[in-house]
MIMIBA-360867 format. One line per field, with one value per residue (C-alpha): x, y, z; residue number from 1. Coordinates in steps of 0.001 Angstrom, whole numbers, plus 500000, padded with zeros to 6 digits. Example, Ala and Ser with C-alpha at 12.3 -4.5 7.8 and 13.67 -1.06 7.14 Angstrom:
BEGIN
px = 512300;513670
py = 495500;498940
pz = 507800;507140
pos = 1;2
***
This chain:
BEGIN
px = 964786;964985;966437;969568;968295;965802;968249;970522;967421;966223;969753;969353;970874;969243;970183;970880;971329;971327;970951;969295;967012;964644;963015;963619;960517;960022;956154;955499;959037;959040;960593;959194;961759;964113;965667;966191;967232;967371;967067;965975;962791;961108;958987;959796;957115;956404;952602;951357;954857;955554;956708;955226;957364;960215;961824;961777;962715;963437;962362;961834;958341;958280;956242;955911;953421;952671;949103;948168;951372;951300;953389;951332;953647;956134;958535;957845;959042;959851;959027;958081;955254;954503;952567;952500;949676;948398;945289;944384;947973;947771;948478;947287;949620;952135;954164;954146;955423;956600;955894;954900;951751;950880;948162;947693;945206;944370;941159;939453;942782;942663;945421;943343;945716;948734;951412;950714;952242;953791;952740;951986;948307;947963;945682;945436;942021;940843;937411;936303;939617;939479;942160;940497;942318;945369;947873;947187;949019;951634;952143;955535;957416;955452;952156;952409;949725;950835;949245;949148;948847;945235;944968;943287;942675;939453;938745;934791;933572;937212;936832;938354;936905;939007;941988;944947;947142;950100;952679;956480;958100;956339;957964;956430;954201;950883;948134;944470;941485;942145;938963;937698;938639;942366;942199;940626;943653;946094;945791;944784;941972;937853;937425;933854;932583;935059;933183;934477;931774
py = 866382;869040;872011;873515;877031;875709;873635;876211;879073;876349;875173;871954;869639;867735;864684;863338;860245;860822;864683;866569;869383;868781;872219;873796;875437;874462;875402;874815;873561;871844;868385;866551;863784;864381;861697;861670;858426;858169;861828;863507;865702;865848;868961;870015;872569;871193;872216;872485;870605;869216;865997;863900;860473;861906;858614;859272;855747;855689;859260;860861;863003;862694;865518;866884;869183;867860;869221;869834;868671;866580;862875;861165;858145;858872;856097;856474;852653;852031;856347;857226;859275;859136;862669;863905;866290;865000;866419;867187;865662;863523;860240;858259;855875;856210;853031;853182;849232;849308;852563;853871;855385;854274;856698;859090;861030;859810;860800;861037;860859;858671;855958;853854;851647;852742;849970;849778;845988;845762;849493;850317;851750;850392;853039;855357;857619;855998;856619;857509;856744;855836;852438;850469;848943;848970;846221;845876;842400;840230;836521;834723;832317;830041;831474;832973;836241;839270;843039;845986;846333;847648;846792;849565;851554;853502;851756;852726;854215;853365;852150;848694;847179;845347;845583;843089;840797;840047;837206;838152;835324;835790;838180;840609;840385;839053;840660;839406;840397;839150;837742;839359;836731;836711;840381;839898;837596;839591;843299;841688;843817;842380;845753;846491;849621;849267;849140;845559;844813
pz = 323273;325605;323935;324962;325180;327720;329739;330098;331232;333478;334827;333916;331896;329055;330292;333673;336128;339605;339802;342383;341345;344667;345960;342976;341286;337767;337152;333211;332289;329140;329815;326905;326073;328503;329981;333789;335314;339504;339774;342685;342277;345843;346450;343052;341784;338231;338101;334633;332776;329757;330953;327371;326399;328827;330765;334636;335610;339492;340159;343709;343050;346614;348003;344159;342729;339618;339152;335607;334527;331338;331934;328586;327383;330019;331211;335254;335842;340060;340838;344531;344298;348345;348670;345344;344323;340901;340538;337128;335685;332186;332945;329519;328535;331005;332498;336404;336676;340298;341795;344801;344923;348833;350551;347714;346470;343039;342780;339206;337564;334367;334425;331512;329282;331667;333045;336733;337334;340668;341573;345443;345481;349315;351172;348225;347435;343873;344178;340841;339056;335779;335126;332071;329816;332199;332589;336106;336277;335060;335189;335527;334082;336547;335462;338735;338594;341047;340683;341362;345380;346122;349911;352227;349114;348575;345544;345440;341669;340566;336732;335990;333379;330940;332595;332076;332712;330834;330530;331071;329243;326006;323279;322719;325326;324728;327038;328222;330606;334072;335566;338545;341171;339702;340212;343910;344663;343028;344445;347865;347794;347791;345359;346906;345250;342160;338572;337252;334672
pos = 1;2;3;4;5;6;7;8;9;10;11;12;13;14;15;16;17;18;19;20;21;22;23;24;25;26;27;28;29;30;31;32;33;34;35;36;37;38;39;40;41;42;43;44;45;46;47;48;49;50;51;52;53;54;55;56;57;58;59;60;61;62;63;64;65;66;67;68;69;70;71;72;73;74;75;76;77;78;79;80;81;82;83;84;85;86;87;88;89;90;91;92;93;94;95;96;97;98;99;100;101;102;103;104;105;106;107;108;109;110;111;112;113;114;115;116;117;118;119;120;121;122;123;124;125;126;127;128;129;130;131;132;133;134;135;136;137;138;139;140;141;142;143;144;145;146;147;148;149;150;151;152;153;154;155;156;157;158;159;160;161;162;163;164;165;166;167;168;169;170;171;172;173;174;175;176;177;178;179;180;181;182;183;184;185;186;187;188;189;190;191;192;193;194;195;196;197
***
């Protein structure tokens, strides 16, 4: 958990759903744990944070600086990251299901064995971006198979071998490699330059 002390030097709370802390400059804040649900954090400075297993479901990072910034097994489930800087931010093991990501610059960032199911990549620099092992799709109760939204993004170098799809309806979840074709179809993307194999 956050600690008190640091809340309180930081003027934050601990804990928090539906706050506002957008504009406010918190460059190397240690957020680790933390749980902020719906909260507001556009053009926040939070370059070079401590943001490890914190749960950030429905976030605004819109406009964010979160270079450097350290978001390893953090719960970032339906986030708008539209113009976020992310250069050089941990990503391993973090769950984006749903978010936004449209026309970003994700260049070189590792996203390997990350949740990324539903997540908007449409028109975002990839190039070089590391996603294997990634559940990059999910199939319904239909064995309907929808992914991760790739169309118009610069995809060329990206990394995405072995990434997955899982089912929805089974519990837990059971998890496979999605062929390529399934992944053509599901990102709506023809992937050319993408590493698949």
């Amino acid at each position: 958990m956050i600690s008190m002390l640091l809340a309180a030097v930081l003027g934050l709370p601990a804990n928090c759903t539906g706050c506002s802390f957008a504009g406010r400059d918190l460059h190397g804040a240690d957020l680790s744990n933390a749980r902020y649900v719906g909260v507001d954090f556009a053009r926040v400075n939070l370059r070079d944070a401590n943001l490890r297993n914190a749960n950030l479901t429905g976030v605004d990072f819109e406009e964010a600086d979160l270079r450097g910034a350290d978001l390893s097994g953090a719960n970032l489930t339906g986030v708008d990251l539209g113009g976020a800087r992310l250069s050089g931010a941990r990503l391993r093991g973090t769950n984006f299901i749903g978010s936004d990501f449209h026309g970003d610059d994700l260049a070189g960032l590792d996203f390997s064995h990350d949740g990324l199911e539903g997540a908007d990549f449409s028109g975002a620099d990839l190039r070089g971006a590391d996603l294997r092992g990634a559940r990059l799709c999910s199939r319904n109760d239909n064995g309907k198979a929808g992914c991760a939204d790739l169309r118009g993004a610069d995809v060329r170098g990206t990394d995405l071998r072995g990434v997955l799809i899982c089912n929805n309806s089974d519990r837990p979840r059971s998890c496979e490699p999605v062929d390529a074709a399934t992944l053509r179809r599901g990102t709506r993307s023809n992937l050319d330059g993408a590493i698949l194999s």
